[in-house]
N, C-alpha and C positions, 0 to 999 in steps of 0.2 A: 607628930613627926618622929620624935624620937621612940615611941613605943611602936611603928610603922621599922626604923630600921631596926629596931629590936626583934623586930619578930623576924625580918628576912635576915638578922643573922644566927637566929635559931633556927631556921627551915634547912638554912644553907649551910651550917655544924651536922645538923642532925643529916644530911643528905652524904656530907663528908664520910660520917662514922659509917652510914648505912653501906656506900661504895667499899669503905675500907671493910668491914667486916666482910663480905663478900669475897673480897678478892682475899682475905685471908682465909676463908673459910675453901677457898677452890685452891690453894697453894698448898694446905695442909690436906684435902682429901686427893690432889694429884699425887703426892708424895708417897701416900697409903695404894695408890693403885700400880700394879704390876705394870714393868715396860712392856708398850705394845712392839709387835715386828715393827718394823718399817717395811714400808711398800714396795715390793719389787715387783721385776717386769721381767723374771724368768720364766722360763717356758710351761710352768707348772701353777704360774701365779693364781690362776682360775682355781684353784683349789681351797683360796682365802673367800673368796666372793657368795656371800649369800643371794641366790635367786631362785627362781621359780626350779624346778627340777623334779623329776621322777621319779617315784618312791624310794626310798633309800635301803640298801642293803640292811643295814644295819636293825630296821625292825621287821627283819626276816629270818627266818633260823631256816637254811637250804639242810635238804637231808646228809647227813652226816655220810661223807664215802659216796656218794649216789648223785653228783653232780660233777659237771663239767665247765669250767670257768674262765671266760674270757674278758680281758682289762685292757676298755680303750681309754686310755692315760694321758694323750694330748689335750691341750684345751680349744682345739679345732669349733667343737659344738659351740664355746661359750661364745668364741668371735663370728659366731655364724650365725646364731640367736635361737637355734635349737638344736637337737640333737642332730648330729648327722654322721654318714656312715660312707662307706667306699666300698664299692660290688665286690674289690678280692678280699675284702675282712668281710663283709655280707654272707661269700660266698665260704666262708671259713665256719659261723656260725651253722648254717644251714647243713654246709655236709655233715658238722658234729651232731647234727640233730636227727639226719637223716639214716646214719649208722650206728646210732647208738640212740633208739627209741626208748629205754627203760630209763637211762638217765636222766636229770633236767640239765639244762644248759643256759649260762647264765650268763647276760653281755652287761660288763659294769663297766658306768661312763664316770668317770673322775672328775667330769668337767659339770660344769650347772648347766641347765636347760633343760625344753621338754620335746615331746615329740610333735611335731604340725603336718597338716595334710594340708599340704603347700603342692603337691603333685611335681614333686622334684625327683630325680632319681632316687635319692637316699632317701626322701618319705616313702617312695615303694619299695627300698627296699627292706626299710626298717617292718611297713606293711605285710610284707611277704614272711620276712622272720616268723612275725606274730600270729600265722596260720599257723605254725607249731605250738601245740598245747605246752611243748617242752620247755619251749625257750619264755626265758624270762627278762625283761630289759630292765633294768634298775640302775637308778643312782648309786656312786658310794664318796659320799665325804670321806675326806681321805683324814680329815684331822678327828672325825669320830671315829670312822674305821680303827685308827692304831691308838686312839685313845687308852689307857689302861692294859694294853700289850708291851711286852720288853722293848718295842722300838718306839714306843710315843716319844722319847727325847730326841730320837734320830729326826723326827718332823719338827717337834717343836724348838729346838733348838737353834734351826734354819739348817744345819748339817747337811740336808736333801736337798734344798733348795737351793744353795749355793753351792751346791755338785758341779765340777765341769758339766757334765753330762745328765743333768736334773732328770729330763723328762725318762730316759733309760734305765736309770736309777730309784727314779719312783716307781716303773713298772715292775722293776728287780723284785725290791722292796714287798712290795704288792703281791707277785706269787705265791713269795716262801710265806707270809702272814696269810695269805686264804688258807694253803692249803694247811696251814699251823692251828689257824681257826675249825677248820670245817672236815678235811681231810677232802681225798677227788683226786681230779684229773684238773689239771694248768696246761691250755694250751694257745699261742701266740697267736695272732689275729695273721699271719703272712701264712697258712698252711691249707690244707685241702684235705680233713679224713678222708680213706679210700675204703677205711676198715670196722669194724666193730673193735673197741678199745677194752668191752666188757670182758673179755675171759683171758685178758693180759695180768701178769701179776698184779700184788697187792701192793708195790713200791715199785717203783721204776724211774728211769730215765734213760735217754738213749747216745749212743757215743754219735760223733761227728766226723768223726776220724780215728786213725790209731791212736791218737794222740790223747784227744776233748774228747769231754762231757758235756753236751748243749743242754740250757734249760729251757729251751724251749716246747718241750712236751714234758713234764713231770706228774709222776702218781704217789702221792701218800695217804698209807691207811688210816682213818681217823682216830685209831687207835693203837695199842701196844707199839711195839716195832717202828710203825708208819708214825705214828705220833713223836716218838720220839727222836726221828730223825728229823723230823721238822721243825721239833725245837731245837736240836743241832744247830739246823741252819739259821734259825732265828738268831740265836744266841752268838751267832758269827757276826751277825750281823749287827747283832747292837756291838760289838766289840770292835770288830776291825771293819767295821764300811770305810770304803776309799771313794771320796770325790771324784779324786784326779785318776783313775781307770775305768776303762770304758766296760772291761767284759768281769771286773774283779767282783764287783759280789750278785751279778746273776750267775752263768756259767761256772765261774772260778767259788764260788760258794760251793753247791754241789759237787765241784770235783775233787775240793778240798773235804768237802768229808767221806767221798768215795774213797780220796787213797787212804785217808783213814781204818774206813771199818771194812775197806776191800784188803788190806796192808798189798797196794799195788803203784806203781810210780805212773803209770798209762794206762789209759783207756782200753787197748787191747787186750793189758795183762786183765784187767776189772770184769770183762765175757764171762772169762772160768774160774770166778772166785764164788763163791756164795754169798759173800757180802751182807753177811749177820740178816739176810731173809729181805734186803737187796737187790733188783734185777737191772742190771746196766744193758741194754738193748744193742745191736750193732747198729752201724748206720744205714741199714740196707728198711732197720724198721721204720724211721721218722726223719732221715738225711740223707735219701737214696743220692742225691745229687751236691756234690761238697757245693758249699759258697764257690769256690775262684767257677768253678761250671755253672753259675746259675743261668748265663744266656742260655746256654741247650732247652730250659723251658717255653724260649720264646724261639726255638728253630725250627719251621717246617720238615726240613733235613730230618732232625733228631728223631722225630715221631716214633718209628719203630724201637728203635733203641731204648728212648726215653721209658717207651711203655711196658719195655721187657724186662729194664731197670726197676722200675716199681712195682715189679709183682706181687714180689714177698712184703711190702709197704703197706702199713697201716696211718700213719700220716703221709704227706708231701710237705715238707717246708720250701716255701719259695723265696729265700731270704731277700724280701721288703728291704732291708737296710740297703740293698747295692738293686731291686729290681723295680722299687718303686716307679720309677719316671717310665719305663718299658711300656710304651701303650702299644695294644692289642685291639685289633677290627675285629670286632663279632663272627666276621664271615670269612676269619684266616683262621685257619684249622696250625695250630701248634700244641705241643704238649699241652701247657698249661690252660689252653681256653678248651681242649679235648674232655680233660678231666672235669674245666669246670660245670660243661654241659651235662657233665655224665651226674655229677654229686650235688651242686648247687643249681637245680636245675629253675626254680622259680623267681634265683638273684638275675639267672642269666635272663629270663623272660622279662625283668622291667629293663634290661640295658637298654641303651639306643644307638651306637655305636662302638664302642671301645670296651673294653672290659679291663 
């Protein structure tokens, strides 16, 4: 009997140590391991999330200067469970593809997920895209992507994320680092090419007003001059990004280094300067129609007008941020479904209604 409890109270020490070594040994390697984020539920959160998704940017090298690059930056696809897409960003892809054939054109989703033939709109019309040899649809982890770039702390630090304004910020973000990485053409998912973009200068942007500098269409050359302006902007960026402004490091980036290397206080004055090799566009080329006008795209009324406005237009922006919710019947003839029949003409063929 006694050598019975003898031994259960060796079993029952020796099980003691074993628990205790364990939990000392996970106290001392917690201690050695780096704090993780904590979990947030910003609008950009999908960008933590490991899942199935789409080749990724990143083990692609796009031709240097010779592509054109669009970033859909919500995380829309992830809560949706694949990729998916909206006819006027559809329709944005296709025309850049349709005007500018020497190009490639590249739609990068931020978000995880892949593509399904679910025969929903957005699978035709992602479908439809992909009959262009040009365009390419790719993932881009955003935490690989700025990996070992000047702004990797700007992401990892949570800085981005807990932006008032995350998701606009991350797309800021995103621009100035492609086109810092690769050199091209950056242009916003809310636009409509009307023109070939190729025999435009080697740097550009386009004013908005007398006033602005939109970043909304931007060119830097992947080299000399163009390179270095983009590390300009880069370097603005790791230094002064602001959460709490909504247009300060898209827009207000580039215009801060326009009045710089233009030495000009306005958009106006920045037309007739040479701006060290520089081309600050009017708005008649990529902003025929200011934001407070954007209903005019959706007024039957406008038609003529609108269309005699955009002549000299090599983009149309149709600022998304105030025209989003504007639905549009297929079979109402207004500026903006005019043009789109004209340029996107294969996005328009899967719609079923509305555009």
């Amino acid at each position: 009997m006694k050598m019975m409890k003898c031994l259960y109270y060796s079993h029952t020490t020796l099980l003691i140590i074993i628990f205790g070594s364990i939990i000392g040994l996970f106290l001392i390697f917690s201690k050695q391991q780096p704090a993780r984020k904590p979990f947030t539920t910003s609008a950009i959160s999908c960008y933590h999330v490991q899942d199935a998704s789409l080749p990724d940017i990143s083990n692609i090298i796009p031709a240097k200067g010779k592509s054109i690059f669009f970033h859909e930056t919500s995380c829309r696809s992830h809560i949706n469970g694949k990729i998916t897409i909206s006819a006027r960003q559809a329709c944005a892809v296709e025309s850049a593809a349709r005007m500018n054939p020497h190009l490639d054109v590249y739609l990068l989703f931020a978000s995880p997920g892949q593509i399904k033939n679910e025969n929903t709109t957005s699978d035709r019309f992602l479908k439809a895209l992909l009959t262009y040899k040009s365009i390419k649809i790719l993932h881009l982890d955003y935490g690989l992507y700025i990996k070992n770039t000047p702004l990797e702390d700007l992401y990892e630090s949570g800085k981005l994320e807990s932006s008032k304004y995350s998701l606009s910020h991350a797309s800021d973000v995103l621009r100035y680092l492609t086109l810092w990485k690769y050199g091209g053409i950056y242009l916003d998912l809310d636009v409509i090419v009307v023109k070939s973009l190729e025999n435009l200068s080697e740097n550009y942007a386009g004013s908005e007003s007398e006033e602005h500098v939109a970043a909304g269409v931007l060119k830097f050359a992947p080299t000399g001059n163009g390179h270095h302006f983009a590390e300009l902007c880069v370097e603005d960026l790791k230094y002064h990004f602001s959460g709490s402004k909504w247009g300060y490091n898209g827009p207000g980036v580039i215009t801060r280094l326009l009045k710089k290397i233009c030495n000009a206080n306005t958009a106006k004055e920045m037309l007739n300067q040479s701006c060290s090799g520089f081309t600050v566009y009017p708005p008649k080329f990529f902003y025929p129609v200011p934001w407070r006008q954007w209903k005019t795209y959706f007024d039957s009324k406008m038609n003529n007008k609108i269309m005699n406005i955009i002549k000299d237009s090599y983009v149309v922006h149709v600022w998304n941020r105030f025209s989003e919710q504007q639905k549009i019947s297929l079979n109402y003839d207004v500026p903006y479904t005019i043009l789109a029949k004209r340029y996107c003409p294969k996005v328009i063929a899967e719609c079923e209604y509305f555009f």
